[in-house]
N, C-alpha and C positions, 0 to 999 in steps of 0.2 A: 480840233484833233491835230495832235503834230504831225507833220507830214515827215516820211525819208526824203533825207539829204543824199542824192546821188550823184557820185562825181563824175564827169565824163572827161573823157582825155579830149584835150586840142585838136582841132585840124590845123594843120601846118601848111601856110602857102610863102614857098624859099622863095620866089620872086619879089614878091610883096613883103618881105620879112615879117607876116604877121601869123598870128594866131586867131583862128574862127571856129564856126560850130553852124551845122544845118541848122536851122527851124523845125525841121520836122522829130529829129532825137529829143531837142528838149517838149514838144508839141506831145510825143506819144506819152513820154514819161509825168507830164504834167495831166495829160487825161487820164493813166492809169493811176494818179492819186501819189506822186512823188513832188521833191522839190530838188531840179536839176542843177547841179552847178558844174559850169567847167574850171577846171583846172588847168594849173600855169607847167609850164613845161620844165619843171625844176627836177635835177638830177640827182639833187642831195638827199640821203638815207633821210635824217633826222625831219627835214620839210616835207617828203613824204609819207612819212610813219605819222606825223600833226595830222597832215591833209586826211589819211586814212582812218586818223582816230576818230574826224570832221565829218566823215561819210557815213552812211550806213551801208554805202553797194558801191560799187564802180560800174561805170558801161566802157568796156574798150571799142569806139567807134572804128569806122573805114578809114580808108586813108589812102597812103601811098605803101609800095610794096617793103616788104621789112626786108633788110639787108641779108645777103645769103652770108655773107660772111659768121653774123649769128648762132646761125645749124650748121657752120663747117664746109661751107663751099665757094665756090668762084662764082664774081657775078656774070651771068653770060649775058650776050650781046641783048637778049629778047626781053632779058629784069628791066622794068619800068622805072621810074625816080626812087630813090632811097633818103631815106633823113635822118641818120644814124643816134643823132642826139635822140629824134623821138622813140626811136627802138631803145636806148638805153633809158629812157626813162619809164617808157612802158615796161620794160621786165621788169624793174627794180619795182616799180607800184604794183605789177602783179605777184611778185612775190613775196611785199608786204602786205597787201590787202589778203594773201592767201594765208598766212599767218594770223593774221589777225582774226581770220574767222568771216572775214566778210561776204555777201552775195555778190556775184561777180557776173557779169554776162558781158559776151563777146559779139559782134556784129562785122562779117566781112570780112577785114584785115584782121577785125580783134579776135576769131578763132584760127587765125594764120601765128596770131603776136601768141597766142595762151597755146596753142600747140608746140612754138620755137622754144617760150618759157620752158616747157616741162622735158625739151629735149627730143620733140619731133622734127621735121625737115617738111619744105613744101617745095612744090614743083612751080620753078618760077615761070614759066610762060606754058599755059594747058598746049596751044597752039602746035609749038614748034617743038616741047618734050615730048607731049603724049599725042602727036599726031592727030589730034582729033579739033572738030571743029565747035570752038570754041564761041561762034556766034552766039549759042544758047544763053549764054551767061554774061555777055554784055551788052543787053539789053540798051535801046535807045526810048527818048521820051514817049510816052508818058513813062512815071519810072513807078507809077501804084498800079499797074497793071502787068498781072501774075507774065511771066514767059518759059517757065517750066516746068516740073513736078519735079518733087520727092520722094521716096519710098523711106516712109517713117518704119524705123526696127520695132517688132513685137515687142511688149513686156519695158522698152522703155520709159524713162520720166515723159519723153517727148509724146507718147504712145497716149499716155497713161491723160495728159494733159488737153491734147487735142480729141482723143476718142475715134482716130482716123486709123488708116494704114499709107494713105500718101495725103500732100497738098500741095498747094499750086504757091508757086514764089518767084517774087521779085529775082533780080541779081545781074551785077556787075562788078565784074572779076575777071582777069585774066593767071591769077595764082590760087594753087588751095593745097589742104593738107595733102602732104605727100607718103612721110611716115607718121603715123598713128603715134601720139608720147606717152608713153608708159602712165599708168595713173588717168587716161580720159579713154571712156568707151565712145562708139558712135551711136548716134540717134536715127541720124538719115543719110540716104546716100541719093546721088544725083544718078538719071537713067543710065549714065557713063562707068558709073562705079565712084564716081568721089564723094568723101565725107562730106557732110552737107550741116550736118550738127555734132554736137560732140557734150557729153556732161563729162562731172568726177563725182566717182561713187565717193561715200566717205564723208561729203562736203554738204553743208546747207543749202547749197545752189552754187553750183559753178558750174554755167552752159554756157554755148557760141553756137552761133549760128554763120554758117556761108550768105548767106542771101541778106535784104536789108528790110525786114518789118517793119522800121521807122517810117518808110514809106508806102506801106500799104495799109498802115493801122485803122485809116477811116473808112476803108472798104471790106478789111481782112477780119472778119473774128478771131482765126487763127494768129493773127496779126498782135491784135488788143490782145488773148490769151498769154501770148507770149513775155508781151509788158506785165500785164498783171502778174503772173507767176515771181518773176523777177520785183516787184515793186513790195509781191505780198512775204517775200522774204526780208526783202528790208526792213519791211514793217515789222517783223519777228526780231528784228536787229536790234532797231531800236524804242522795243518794248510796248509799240503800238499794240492791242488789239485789230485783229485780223479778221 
């Protein structure tokens, strides 16, 4: 049976001038019945729109914080590293791969990247904006063991998926959505009130999550659900049976 081809964006490490990728992003995606590839950090429309013809899905992985300059603002002192290259090449592939039709899912930074896309804003440091404390969410090792809950929304895809009303998740994070972008509802919101998931009506699959289910997948049902959901649209992509 042919497997989906899923792209995943780079981790970028500016020290090391290189390009890497967890174990565990391509680990869930290969248990949930995918074939993950990462992708080069190219800025060019036409190498893009190839790579995305290439793919069946995108995963936009974690990272480092997406430049505020992006949503219209100053970086303040508390914004962590920024890699500007990689913000411009993530829009540009999120908004070919949104074109084109494809499943898309977000992880972390990647519903920070697909909320700035659609013209949301996010709160660069929880800490020092929103006065609150921000330990919850940045989590030390082990990093598969759950550190806070959710409140999943009624009548959501996320709802509809899990069969819960919360769950327990990972997460490391010091930024999240701030404003809501036009075009993505929420699924979950964190005990504080932050968006925690977020889909787009309209779409075959287009969700992000705050927290990192790649790394809870061999413990989390919710976890593996989350993979498959996303895997089993690819498969609708590219003409598998499902």
């Amino acid at each position: 049976m042919k497997k989906p081809v899923i792209g995943l964006v780079p981790l970028v490490d500016v020290e090391r001038d290189s390009y890497w990728m967890m174990p565990p992003y391509f680990d869930a995606l290969e248990q949930a019945g995918a074939l993950p590839l990462m992708l080069p950090l190219t800025g060019d429309p036409d190498d893009l729109a190839q790579l995305t013809a290439l793919c069946d899905g995108v995963l936009f992985t974690g990272g480092p914080d997406v430049a505020p300059a992006f949503y219209g603002e100053e970086k303040l002192p508390a914004c962590g590293l920024v890699v500007p290259r990689r913000d411009e090449m993530e829009l540009r592939l999120f908004r070919t791969a949104l074109e084109a039709g494809k499943p898309i899912f977000g992880i972390c930074r990647g519903i920070q990247l697909i909320n700035v896309a659609l013209g949301g804003s996010l709160w660069q440091d929880l800490a020092s904006q929103k006065q609150m404390d921000a330990a919850a969410h940045e989590q030390k090792p082990p990093y598969d063991r759950p550190c806070h809950r959710v409140s999943i929304v009624p009548g959501s895809p996320l709802a509809a998926l899990l069969g819960k009303e919360e769950t327990e998740v990972t997460s490391r994070h010091h930024q999240a959505v701030k404003a809501l972008a036009p075009g993505l509802e929420a699924m979950a919101y964190s005990e504080e009130g932050l968006v925690e998931a977020v889909w787009m009506p309209g779409r075959p699959f287009v969700w992000a999550v705050q927290w990192h289910p790649e790394n809870s997948y061999q413990v989390s049902e919710d976890s593996r659900r989350l993979f498959a959901a996303f895997v089993d649209s690819c498969k609708k992509e590219n003409g598998t049976t499902v």
